[in-house]
C-alpha positions as CSV (number, residue, x, y, z in Angstrom):
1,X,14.6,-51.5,0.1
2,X,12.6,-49.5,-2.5
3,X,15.2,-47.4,-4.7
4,X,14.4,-43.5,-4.5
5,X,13.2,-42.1,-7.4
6,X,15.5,-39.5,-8.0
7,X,17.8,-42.4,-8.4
8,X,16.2,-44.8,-10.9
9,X,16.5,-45.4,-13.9
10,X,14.5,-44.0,-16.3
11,X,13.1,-45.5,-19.8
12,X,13.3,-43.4,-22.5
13,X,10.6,-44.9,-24.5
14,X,7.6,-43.4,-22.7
15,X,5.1,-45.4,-20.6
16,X,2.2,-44.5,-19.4
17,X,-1.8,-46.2,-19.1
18,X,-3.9,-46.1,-21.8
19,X,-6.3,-43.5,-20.0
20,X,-3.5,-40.7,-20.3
21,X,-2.7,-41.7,-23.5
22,X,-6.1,-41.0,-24.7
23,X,-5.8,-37.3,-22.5
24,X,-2.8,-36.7,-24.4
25,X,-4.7,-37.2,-27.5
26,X,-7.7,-35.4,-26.7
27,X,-5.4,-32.0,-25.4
28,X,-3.2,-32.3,-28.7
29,X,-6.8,-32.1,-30.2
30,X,-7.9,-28.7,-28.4
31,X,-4.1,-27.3,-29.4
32,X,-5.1,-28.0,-32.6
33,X,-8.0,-26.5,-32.1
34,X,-6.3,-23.5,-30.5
35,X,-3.3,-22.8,-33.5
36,X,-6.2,-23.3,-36.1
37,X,-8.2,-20.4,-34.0
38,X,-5.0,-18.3,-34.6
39,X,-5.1,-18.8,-37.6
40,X,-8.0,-18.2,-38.8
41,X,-8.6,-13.9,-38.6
42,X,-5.3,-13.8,-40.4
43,X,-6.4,-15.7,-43.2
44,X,-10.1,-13.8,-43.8
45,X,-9.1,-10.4,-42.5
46,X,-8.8,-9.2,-46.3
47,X,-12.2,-10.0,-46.8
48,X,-13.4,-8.4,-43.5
49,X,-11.7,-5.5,-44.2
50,X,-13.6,-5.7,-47.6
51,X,-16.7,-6.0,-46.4
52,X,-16.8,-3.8,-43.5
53,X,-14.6,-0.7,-45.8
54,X,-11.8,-0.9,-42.5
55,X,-9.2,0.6,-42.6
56,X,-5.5,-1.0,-41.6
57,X,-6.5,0.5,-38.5
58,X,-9.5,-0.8,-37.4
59,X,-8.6,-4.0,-38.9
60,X,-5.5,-4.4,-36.3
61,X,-8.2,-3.3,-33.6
62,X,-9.5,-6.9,-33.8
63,X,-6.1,-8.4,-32.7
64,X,-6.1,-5.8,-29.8
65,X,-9.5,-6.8,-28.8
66,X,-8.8,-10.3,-29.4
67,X,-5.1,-10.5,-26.6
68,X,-7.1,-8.3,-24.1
69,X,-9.3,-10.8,-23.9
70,X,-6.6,-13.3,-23.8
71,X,-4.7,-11.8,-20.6
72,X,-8.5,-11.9,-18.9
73,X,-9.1,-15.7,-19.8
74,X,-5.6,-16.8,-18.9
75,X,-5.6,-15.2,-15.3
76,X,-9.0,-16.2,-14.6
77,X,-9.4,-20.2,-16.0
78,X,-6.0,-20.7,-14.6
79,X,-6.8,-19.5,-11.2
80,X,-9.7,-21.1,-11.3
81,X,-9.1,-23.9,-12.3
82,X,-6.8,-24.7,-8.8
83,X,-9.5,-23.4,-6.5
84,X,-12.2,-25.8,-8.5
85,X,-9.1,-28.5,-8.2
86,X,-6.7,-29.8,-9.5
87,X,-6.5,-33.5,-11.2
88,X,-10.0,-34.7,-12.7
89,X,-12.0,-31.6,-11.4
90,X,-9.6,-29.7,-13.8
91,X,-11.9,-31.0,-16.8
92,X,-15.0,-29.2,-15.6
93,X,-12.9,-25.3,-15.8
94,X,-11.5,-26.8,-19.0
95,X,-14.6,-27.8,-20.9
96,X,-16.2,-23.9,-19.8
97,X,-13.2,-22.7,-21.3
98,X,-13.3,-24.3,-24.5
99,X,-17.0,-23.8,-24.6
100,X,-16.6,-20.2,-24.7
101,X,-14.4,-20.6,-27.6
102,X,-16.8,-22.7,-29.6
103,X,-19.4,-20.5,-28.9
104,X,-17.7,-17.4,-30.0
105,X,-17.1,-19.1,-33.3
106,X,-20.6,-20.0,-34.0
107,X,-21.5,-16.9,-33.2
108,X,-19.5,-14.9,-35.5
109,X,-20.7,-17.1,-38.2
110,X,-24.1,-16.2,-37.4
111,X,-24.4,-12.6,-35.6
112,X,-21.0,-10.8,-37.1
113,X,-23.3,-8.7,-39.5
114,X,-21.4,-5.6,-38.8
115,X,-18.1,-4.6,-37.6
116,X,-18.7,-3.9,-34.2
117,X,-20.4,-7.0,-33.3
118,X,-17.4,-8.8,-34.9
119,X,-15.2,-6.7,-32.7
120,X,-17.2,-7.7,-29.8
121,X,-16.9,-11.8,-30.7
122,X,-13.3,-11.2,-30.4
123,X,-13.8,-10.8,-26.8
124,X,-14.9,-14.2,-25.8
125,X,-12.8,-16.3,-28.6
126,X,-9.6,-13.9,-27.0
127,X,-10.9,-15.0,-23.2
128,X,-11.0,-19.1,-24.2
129,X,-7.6,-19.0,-26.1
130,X,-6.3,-17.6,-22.8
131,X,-8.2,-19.9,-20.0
132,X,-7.9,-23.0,-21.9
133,X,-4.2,-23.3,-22.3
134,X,-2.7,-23.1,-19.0
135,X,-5.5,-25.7,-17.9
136,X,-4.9,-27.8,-20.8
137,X,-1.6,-27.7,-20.4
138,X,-1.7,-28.8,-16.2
139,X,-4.6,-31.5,-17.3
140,X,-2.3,-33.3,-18.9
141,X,0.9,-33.0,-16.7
142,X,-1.4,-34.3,-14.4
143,X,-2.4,-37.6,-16.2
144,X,1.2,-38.4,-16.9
145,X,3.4,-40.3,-14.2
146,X,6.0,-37.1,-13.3
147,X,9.1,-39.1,-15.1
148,X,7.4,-38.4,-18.5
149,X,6.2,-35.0,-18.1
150,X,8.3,-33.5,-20.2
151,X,7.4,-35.8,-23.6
152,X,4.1,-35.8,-21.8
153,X,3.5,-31.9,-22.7
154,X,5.9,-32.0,-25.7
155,X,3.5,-34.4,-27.8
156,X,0.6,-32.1,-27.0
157,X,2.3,-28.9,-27.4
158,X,2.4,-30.4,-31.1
159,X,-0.9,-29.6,-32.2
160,X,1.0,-25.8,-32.4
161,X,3.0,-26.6,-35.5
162,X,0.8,-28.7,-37.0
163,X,-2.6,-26.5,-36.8
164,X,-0.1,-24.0,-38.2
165,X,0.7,-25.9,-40.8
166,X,-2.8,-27.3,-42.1
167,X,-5.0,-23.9,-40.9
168,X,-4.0,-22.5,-44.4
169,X,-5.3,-25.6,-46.3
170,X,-8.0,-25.3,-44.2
171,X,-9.6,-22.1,-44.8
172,X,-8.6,-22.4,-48.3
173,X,-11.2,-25.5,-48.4
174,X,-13.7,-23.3,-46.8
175,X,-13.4,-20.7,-48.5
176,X,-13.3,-22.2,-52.2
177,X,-17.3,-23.1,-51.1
178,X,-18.7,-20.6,-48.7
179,X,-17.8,-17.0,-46.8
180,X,-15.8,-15.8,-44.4
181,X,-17.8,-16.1,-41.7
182,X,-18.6,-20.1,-42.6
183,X,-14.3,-20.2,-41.3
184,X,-15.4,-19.1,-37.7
185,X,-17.4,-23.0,-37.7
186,X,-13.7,-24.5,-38.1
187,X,-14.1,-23.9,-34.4
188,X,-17.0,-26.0,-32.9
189,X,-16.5,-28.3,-35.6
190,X,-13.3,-29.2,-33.9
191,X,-13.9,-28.7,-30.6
192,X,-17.5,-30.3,-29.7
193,X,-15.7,-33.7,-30.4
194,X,-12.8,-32.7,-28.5
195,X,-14.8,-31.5,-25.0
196,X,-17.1,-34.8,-25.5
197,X,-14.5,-37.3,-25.2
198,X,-12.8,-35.2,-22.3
199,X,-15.8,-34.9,-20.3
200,X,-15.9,-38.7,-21.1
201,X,-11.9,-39.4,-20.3
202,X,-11.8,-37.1,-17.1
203,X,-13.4,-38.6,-14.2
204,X,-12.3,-39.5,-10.5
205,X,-12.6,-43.3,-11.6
206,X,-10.4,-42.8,-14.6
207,X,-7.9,-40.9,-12.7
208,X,-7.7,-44.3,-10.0
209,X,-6.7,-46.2,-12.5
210,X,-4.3,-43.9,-13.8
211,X,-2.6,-43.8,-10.2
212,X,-2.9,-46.7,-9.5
213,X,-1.3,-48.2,-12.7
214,X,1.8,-45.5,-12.0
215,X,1.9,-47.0,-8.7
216,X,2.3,-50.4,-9.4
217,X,5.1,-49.6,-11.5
218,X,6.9,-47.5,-9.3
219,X,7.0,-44.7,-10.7
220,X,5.9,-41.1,-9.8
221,X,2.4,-40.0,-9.1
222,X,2.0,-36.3,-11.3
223,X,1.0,-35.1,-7.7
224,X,0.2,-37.1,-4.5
225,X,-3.2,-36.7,-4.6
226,X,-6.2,-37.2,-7.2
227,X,-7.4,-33.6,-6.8
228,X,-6.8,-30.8,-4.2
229,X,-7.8,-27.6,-3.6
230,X,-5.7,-24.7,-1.8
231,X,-7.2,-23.6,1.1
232,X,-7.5,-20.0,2.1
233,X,-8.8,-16.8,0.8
234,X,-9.3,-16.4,-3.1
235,X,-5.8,-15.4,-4.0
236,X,-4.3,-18.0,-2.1
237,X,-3.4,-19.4,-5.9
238,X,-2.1,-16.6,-6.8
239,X,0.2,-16.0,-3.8
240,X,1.6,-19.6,-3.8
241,X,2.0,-19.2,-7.2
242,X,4.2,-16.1,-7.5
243,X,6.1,-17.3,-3.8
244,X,8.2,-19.6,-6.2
245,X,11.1,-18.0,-7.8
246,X,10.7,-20.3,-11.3
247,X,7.2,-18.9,-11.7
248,X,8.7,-15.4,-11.5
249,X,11.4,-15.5,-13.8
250,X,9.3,-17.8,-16.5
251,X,7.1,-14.8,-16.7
252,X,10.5,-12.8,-18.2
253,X,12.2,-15.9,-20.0
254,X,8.6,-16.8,-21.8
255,X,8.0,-12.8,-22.4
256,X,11.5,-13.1,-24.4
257,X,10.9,-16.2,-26.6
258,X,7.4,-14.7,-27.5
259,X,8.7,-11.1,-28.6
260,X,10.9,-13.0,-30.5
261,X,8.8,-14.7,-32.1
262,X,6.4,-12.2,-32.7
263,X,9.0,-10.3,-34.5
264,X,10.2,-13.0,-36.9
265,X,6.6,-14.1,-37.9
266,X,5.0,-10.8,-38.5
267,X,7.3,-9.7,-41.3
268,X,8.5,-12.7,-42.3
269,X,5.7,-13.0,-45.4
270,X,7.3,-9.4,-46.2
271,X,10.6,-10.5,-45.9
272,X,10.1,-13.6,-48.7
273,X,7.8,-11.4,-50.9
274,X,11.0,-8.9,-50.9
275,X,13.3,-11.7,-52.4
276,X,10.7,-11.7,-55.4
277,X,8.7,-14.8,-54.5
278,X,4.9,-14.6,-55.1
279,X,2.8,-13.6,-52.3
280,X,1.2,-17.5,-52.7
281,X,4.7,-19.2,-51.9
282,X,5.9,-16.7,-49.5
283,X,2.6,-17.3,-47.2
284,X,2.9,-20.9,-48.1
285,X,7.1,-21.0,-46.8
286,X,6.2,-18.7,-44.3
287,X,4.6,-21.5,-42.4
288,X,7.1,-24.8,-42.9
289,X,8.8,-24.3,-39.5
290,X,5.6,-26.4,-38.1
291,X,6.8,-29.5,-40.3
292,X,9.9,-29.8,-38.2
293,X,8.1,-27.9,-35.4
294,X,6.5,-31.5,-34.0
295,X,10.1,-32.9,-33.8
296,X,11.8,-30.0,-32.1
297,X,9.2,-29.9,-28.9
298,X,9.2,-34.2,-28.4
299,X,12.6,-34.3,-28.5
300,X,13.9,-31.2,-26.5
301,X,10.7,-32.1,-23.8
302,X,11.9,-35.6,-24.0
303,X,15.5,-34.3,-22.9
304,X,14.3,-32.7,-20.4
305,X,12.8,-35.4,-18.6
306,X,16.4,-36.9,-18.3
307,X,19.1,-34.1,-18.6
308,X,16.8,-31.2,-16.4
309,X,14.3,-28.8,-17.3
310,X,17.3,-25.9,-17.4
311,X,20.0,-27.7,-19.1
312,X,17.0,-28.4,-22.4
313,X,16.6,-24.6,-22.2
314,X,19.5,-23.8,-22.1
315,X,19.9,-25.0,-25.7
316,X,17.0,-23.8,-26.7
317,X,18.2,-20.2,-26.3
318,X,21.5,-20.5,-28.4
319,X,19.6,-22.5,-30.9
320,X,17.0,-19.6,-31.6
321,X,19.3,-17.7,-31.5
322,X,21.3,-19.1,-34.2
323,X,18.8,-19.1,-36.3
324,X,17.1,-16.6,-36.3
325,X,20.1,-14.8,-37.4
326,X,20.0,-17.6,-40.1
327,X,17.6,-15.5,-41.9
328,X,19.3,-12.9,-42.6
329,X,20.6,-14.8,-44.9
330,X,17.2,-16.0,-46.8
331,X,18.1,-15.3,-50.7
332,X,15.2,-17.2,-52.0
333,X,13.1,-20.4,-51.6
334,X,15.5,-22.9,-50.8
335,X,17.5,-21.2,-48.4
336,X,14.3,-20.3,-47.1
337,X,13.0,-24.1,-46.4
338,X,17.0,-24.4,-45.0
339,X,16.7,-22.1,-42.4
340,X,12.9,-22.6,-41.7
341,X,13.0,-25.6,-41.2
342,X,16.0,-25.4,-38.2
343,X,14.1,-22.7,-37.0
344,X,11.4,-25.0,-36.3
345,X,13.4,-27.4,-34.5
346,X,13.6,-24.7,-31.8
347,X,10.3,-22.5,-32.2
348,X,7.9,-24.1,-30.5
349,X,10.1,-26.5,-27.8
350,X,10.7,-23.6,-25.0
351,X,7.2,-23.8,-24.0
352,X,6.4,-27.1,-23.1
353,X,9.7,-27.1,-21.2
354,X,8.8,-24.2,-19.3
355,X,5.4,-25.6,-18.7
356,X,6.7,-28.9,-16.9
357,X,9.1,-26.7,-15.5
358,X,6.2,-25.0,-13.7
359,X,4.1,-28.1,-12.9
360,X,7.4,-29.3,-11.7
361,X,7.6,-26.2,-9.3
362,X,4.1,-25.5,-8.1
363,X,2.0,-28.2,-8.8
364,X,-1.1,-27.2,-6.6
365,X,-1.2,-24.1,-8.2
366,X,0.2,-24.6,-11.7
367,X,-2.9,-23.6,-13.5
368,X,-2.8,-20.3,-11.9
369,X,1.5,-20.2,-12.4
370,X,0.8,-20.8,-16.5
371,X,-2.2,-18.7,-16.4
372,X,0.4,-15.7,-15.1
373,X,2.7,-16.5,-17.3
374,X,0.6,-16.9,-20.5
375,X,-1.6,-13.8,-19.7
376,X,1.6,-11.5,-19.1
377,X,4.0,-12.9,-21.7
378,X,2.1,-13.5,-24.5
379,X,-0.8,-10.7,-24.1
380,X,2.3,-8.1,-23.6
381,X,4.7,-9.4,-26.3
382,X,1.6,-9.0,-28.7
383,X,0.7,-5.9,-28.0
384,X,4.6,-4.6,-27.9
385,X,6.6,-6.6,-30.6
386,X,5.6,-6.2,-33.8
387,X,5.3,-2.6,-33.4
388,X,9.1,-2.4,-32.2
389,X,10.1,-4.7,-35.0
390,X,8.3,-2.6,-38.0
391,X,10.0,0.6,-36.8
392,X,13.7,-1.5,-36.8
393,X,12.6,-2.8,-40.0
394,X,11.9,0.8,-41.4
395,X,14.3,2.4,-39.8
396,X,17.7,-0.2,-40.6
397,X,16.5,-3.2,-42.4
398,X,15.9,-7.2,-41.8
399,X,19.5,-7.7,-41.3
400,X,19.5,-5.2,-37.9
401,X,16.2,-6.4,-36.9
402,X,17.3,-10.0,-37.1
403,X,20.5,-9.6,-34.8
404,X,17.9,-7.5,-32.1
405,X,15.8,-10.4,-31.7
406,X,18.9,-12.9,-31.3
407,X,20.2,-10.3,-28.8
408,X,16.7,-10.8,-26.9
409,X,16.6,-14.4,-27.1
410,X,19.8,-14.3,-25.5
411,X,18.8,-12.4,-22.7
412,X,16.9,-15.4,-21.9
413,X,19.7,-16.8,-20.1
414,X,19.4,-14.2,-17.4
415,X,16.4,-15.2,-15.8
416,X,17.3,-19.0,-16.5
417,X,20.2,-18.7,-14.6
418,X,17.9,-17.6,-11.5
419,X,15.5,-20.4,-12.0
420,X,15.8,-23.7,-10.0
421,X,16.3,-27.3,-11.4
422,X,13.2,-29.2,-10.9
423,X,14.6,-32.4,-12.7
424,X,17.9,-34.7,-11.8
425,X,19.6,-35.5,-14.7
426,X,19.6,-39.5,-15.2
């Protein structure tokens, strides 16, 4: 008699086909792609504002622009990318996604000759940071058999720290040789290779032998068919989606992690600079959580896959917690890399979790389920937190504004405590 799944034992060295290996690669490739994107208006917005005369301002207009467009693309791509379908027909709603994206950025290298058309090229990079996420994110959760999910979405949520880490050296390369504008080409440069080899990776033949290899090894199909649709009218997505409790409360519990982090990384250059380190070194520490970043999301999505979803979490919350109020004790440069680098051990790891968490819950809608959640959480948190934080800071100090945003991350274990386990621990 065949064992049941929930009762076998899982390997914790990952296996998987060769095929969703290479997706894994190609999807940490547009997350890459995605964190440099982020990265890159922080890094030339002195010289906009330069050429353009803006003021502070106008200048934080663009980043307004820029997350409107961001709720837009994530509730659109991710809704529809489960009435196009799910599995292999997810790669045609990801590729128009990323397209945008690369076509923004050649644009504002060639058409940005004044400050409203930049304003208005913020639009469409803000709309493919949004749609291309939650259907990156369910492409590869669905190219992954379901007992490696976690380490699945873990290894390619690691193209965050890392683009955060190398997006400075970067655009100081580009820079050194060209413009501002010649930045924005970071963009297709990176992501015409990426959307070639998907396009090439993501077909219905490829995704047979993905299932089929899972199946002759026993174990668990990422859903029970190649592709499906939901039928019904066009919010059917939508409505499935929010009908499950976890999709709800991940909204909140995301929303929490990203004020949070919003908070810490906005002053956090001004916190450094404070303790007399040159503007160069602070920007420069201000980004080493993403060398330990990498670790912290294989290793807690890893967990997951064997301990549960909730119980990964659940550490995750007291462990951002901790340190975050770790940095009120930042002195200087090495207590800095100290408490940076734990911090990164933690930063990033929630969201893959949560993401598998969601794929877990609601696979035939899960684009649509992220899309929510990374439209609401991350387009509210950005337009809220750092303007809460700045008036804490101004009004009582790092030290006060430090213990807030542990108090917030803590409140995290409200709506976890309402979500349901997905995973049995092994």
């Amino acid at each position: 008699m065949t064992e049941p799944a929930a009762l076998r034992r899982v390997s914790w060295v990952p296996r998987a086909h060769p095929l969703s290996w290479a997706t894994l690669a190609v999807t940490t490739g547009a997350i890459l792609m995605t964190a440099v994107d982020g990265g890159i208006l922080p890094a030339v917005l002195p010289a906009i504002q330069a050429e353009f005369g803006l003021t502070t301002g106008q200048a934080g207009l663009t980043n307004s622009v820029f997350f409107a467009g961001l709720i837009v693309g994530a509730l659109l791509f991710g809704w529809a990318s489960d009435r196009i379908g799910t599995g292999y027909r997810r790669t045609w709603t990801w590729n128009v996604a990323m397209a945008i994206g690369i076509l923004g950025g050649a644009a504002t290298f060639g058409f940005a000759g004044s400050f409203a058309a930049f304003l208005l090229l913020r639009i469409p990079m803000g709309i493919s940071r949004g749609g291309s996420e939650p259907v990156n994110v369910a492409l590869v959760g669905e190219w992954w058999p379901k007992e490696h999910r976690g380490f699945a979405i873990g290894v390619h949520h690691t193209g965050f720290p890392l683009g955060q880490f190398v997006t400075g050296a970067l655009i100081a390369a580009v820079l050194g040789v060209a413009g501002w504008r010649e930045a924005f080409l970071l963009i297709p440069l990176l992501g015409i290779p990426v959307i070639l080899a998907q396009a090439f990776i993501g077909t219905r033949r490829n995704q047979e032998r993905v299932y089929d290899w899972i199946d002759g090894r026993g174990l668990t199909r990422p859903q029970p068919e190649l592709s499906s649709r939901l039928s019904g009218g066009a919010l059917a997505p939508v409505r499935e989606a929010l009908r499950h409790a976890n999709v709800r409360w991940s909204v909140v519990l995301i929303f929490l992690f990203l004020w949070a982090e919003a908070g810490a990384v906005t002053f956090l250059t001004t916190q450094l600079v404070g303790t007399g380190m040159g503007l160069g070194e602070a920007a420069f520490l201000s980004g080493v959580s993403g060398l330990t970043g990498w670790i912290g999301q294989i290793v807690w999505g890893t967990w997951s896959d064997h301990a549960g979803r909730k119980f990964a979490i659940r550490f995750l919350v007291i462990g951002w917690a901790v340190t975050l109020l770790a940095m009120i004790g930042i002195a200087g440069a090495v207590s800095a890399w100290i408490v940076l680098l734990a911090w990164g051990l933690f930063r990033n790891a929630p969201f893959p979790v949560v993401y598998a968490l969601l794929i877990d819950s609601v696979p035939r809608s899960a684009g649509t389920a992220m899309g929510i959640m990374i439209g609401l959480a991350l387009g509210v948190s950005g337009v809220l937190a750092a303007a809460v934080s700045g008036l804490v800071i101004d009004a009582f100090g790092f030290g006060v504004h430090y213990v807030l945003l542990a108090v917030i991350c803590l409140l995290g274990l409200i709506p976890l405590a309402r979500m349901t386990e997905t995973v049995e621990p092994r």
